[in-house]
C-alpha positions in Angstrom: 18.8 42.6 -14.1 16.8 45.1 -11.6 16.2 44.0 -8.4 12.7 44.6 -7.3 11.2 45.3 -4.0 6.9 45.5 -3.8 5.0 47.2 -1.0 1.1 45.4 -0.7 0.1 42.1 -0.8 -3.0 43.1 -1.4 -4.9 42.2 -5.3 -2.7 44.0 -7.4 0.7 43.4 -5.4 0.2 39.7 -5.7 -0.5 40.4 -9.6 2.5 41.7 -9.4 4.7 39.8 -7.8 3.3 36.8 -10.2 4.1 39.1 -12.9 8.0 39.6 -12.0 8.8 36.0 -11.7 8.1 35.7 -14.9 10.4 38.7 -16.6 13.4 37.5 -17.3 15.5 41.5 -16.4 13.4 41.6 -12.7 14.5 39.9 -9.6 11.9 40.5 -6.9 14.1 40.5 -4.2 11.2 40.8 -1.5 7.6 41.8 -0.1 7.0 44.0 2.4 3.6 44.7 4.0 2.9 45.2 7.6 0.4 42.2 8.1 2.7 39.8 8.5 0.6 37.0 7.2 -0.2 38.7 3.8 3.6 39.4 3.4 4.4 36.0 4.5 1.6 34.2 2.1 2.6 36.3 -0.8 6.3 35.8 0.2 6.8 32.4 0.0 4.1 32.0 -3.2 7.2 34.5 -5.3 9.7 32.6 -3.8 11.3 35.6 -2.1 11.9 37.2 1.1 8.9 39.0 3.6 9.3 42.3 5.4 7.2 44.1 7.4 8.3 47.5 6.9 10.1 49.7 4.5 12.8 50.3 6.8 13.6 46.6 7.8 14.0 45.7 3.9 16.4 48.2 3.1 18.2 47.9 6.2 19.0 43.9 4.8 19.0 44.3 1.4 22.1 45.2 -0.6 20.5 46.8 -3.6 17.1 47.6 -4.5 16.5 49.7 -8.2 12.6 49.8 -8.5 10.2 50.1 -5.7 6.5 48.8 -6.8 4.1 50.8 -4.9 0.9 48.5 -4.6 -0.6 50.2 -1.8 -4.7 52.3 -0.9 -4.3 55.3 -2.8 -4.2 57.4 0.2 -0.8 55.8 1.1 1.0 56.6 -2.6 2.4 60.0 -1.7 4.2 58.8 1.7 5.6 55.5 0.2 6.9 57.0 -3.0 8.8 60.0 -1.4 10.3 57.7 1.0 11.5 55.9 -2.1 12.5 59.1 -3.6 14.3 59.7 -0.2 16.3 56.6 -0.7 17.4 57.6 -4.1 15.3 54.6 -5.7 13.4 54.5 -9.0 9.3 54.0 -8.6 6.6 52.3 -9.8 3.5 53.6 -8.2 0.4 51.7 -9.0 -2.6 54.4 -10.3 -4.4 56.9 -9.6 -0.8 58.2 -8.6 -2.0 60.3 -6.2 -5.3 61.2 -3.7 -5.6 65.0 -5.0 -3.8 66.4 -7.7 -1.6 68.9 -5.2 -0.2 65.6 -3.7 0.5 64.1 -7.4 2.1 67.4 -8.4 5.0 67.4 -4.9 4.8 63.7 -5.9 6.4 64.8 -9.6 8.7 67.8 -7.9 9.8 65.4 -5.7 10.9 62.3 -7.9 12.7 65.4 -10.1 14.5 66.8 -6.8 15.7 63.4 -5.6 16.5 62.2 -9.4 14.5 59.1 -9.3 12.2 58.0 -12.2 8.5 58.0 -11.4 6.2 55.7 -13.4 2.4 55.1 -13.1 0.7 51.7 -13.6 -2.2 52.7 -16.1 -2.0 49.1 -17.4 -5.1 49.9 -20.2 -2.5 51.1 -22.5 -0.7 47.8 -22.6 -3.9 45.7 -23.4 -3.7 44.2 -27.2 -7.4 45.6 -27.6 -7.0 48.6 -26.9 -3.7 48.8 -28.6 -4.9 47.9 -31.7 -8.2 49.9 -31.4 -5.7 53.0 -31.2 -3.8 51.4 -34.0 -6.6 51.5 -36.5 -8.1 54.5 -36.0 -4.5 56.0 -36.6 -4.4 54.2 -39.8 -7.7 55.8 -40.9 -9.7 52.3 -40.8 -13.0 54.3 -39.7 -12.6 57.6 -41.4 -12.1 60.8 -39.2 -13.6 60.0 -35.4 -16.5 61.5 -34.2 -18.1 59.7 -31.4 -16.4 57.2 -28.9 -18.3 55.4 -25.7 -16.9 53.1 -23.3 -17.8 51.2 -20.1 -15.8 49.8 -17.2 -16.9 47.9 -14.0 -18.7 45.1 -12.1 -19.4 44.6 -7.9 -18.0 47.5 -5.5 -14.5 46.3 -4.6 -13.7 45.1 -1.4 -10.2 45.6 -0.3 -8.1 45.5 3.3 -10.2 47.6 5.8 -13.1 48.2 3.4 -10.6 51.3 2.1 -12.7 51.5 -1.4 -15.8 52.8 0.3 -14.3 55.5 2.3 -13.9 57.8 -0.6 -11.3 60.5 1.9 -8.8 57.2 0.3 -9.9 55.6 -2.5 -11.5 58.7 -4.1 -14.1 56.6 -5.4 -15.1 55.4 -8.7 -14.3 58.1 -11.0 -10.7 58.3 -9.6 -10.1 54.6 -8.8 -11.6 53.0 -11.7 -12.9 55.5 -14.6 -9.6 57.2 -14.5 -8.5 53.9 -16.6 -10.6 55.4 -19.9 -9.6 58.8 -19.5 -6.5 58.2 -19.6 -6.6 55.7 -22.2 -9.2 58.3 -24.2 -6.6 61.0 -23.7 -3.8 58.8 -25.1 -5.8 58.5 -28.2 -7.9 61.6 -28.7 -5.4 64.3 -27.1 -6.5 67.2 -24.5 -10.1 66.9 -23.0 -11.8 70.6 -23.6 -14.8 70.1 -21.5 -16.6 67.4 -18.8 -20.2 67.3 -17.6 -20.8 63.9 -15.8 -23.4 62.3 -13.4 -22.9 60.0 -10.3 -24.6 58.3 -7.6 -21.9 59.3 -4.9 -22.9 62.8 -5.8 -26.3 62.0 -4.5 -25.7 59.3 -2.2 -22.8 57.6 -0.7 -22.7 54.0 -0.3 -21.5 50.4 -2.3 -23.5 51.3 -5.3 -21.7 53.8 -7.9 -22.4 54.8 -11.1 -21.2 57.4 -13.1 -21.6 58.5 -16.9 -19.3 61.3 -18.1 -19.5 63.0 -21.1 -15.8 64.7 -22.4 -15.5 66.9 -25.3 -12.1 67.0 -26.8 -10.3 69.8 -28.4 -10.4 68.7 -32.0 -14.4 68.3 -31.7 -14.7 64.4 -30.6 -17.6 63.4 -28.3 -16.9 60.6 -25.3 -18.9 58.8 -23.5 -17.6 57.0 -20.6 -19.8 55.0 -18.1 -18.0 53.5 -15.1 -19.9 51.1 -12.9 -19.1 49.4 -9.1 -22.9 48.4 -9.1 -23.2 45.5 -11.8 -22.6 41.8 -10.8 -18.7 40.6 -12.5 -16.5 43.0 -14.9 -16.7 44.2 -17.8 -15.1 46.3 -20.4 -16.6 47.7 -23.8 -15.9 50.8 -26.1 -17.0 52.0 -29.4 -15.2 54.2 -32.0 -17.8 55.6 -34.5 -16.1 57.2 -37.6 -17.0 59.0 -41.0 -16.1 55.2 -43.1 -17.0 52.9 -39.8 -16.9 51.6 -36.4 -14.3 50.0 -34.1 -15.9 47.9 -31.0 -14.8 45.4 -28.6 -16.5 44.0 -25.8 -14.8 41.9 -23.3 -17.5 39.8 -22.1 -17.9 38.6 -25.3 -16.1 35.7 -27.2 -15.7 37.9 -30.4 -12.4 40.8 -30.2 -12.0 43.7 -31.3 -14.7 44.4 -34.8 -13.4 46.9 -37.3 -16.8 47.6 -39.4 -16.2 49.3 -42.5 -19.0 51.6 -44.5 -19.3 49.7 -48.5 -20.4 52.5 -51.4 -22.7 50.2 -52.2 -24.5 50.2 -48.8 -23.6 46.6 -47.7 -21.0 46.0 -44.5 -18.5 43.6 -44.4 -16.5 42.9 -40.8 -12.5 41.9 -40.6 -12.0 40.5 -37.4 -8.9 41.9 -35.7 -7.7 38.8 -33.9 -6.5 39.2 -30.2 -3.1 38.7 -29.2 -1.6 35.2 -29.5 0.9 36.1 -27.0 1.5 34.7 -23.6 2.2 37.7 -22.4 -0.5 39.8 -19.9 -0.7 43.2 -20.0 0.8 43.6 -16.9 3.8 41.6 -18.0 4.1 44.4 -20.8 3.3 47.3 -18.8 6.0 46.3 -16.1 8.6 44.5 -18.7 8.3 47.9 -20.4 9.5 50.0 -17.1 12.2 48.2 -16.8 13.3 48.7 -20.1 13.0 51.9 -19.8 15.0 52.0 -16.7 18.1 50.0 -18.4 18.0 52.2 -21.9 16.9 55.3 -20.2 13.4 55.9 -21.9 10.8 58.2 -21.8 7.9 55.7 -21.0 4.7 54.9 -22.7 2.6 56.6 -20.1 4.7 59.2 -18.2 3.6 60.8 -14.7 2.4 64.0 -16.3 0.1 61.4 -18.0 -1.1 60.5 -15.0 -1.8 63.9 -13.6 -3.3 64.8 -16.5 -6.2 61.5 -16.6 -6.6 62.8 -12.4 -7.4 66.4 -13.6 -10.2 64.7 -16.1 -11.7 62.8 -12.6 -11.9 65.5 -10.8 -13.7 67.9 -13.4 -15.8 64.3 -13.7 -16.2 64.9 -10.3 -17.0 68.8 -9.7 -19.3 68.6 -12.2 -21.1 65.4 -11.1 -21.4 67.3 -7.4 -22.6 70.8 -9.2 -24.4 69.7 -12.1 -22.2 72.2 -14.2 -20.2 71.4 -17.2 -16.2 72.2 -16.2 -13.6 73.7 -18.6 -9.9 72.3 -18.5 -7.3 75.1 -18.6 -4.7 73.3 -20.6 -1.8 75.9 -19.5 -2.2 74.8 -15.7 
């Protein structure tokens, strides 16, 4: 059993906090957020205690073992070094950090202190995209060639309007495209080139949209669109292979398609049912740290993982602002 303390009772913090009560190793032991109504709400909803501040929780609980950072990007750095500083493991929701020099003392500093660091890229715990990964291991569509996926809805709106002021959120490509890269990464390996094109390149207001083209080392095309100017959300990708195609598209009814190429020029579809599981993809992803914490394992998605899907929005992002294609230097 690990007891649990989560800062933000904002969106994700109360997913979350909903999340814990129902793993059977994590005892959320309380929430702290400085708006004392938030912390109070949230509080009482997980049937735990409410602080206001980091120092008032630890000064009245016995034993904490994983701190859940749900806080505005901008705030990752500070609340997971004063984590590190009390010698407690981390969970830091992503991106991990607001520039990659702050993820990087973010890493040193976890390794100094001798604290684990994990990183909430939740995409790799989702049944479709697990299985997607699954069967192009297996060879279902022949040798990859061309991949495209899409992300978004509305602009988010979030405590003090934080998502628009892109000096915290870092704006689309870090906040919410960062999800596919790192997801394309985990399939596909090292990304040799980006050329990409934006709106807040241009212009910067509630309206993003961004398209990003990544060329991985072993040849593979990507094509990633991220939206926050579309009404509701959506997800979609396609895997286009020498023998066939793998797509899913969450606003449909339908999951994930594995479409096979016949000799005989007809196509047949097998249907690769979605999980029948209870279990959310946040339940896995958070079940899984703690897991990891108890057996002392190397986690699914590590924090070099998420430096690495950060580098791929920024080089989204340089060359969105110089119109340039930008070359990753894999030895950094």
């Amino acid at each position: 059993m690990k007891n649990i303390l989560l800062i933000g009772a904002g969106t994700m913090g109360t997913v979350h906090a909903q999340t814990y009560q129902s793993i059977k190793d994590a005892n959320l032991v309380g929430i702290v957020d400085f708006r004392k109504e938030k912390a109070n709400e949230l509080a009482k909803a997980s049937e735990t205690q409410a602080f206001y501040s980091l120092e008032d929780a630890v000064e009245e609980l016995e034993q904490i073992d994983l701190i859940d950072i749900c806080l505005p990007t901008h705030l990752h750095k500070e609340y997971v070094q004063k984590a590190a500083d009390l010698g407690v493991h981390v969970c830091c929701e992503k991106p991990l950090a607001l520039t990659l020099e702050e993820a990087d003392e973010m890493m040193n500093y976890c390794d100094e202190k001798g604290v684990r660091l994990f990183v909430g890229h939740v995409v790799r715990f989702f049944p479709e995209y697990v299985q997607a990964k699954e069967k192009v291991e297996q060879g279902v569509i022949g040798k990859p060639a061309v991949v495209r996926t899409s992300r978004g809805g509305v602009f988010p709106t979030g405590w003090t309007d934080w998502y628009a002021d892109f000096n915290k959120s870092g704006g689309l490509l870090l906040d919410l495209v960062i999800h596919d890269f790192d997801y394309l990464r985990w399939c596909f390996g090292e990304v040799e080139r980006v050329f990409a094109k934006n709106l807040s390149s241009r212009r910067n207001d509630r309206n993003d949209y961004s398209l990003v083209t990544l060329r991985f080392n072993n040849g593979i095309i990507a094509h990633v669109e991220g939206t926050w100017a579309h009404e509701g959300f959506s997800s979609k990708f396609e895997f286009a292979g020498t023998k066939g195609i793998i797509d899913y598209d969450s606003s449909e009814v339908s999951p994930v398609r594995a479409v096979k190429k016949s000799p005989v020029q007809q196509t047949s579809g097998v249907v690769v049912p979605e999980s029948p599981l209870k279990a959310t993809p946040f339940y896995k992803e958070l079940s899984h740290f703690i897991e990891c914490l108890e057996k002392d394992q190397e986690p699914i998605v590590t924090p070099q993982d998420g430096y690495k899907a950060m580098e791929i929005a920024f080089a989204a992002k340089k060359s969105a602002e110089t119109g340039e294609p930008v070359y990753l230097n894999h030895n950094s």
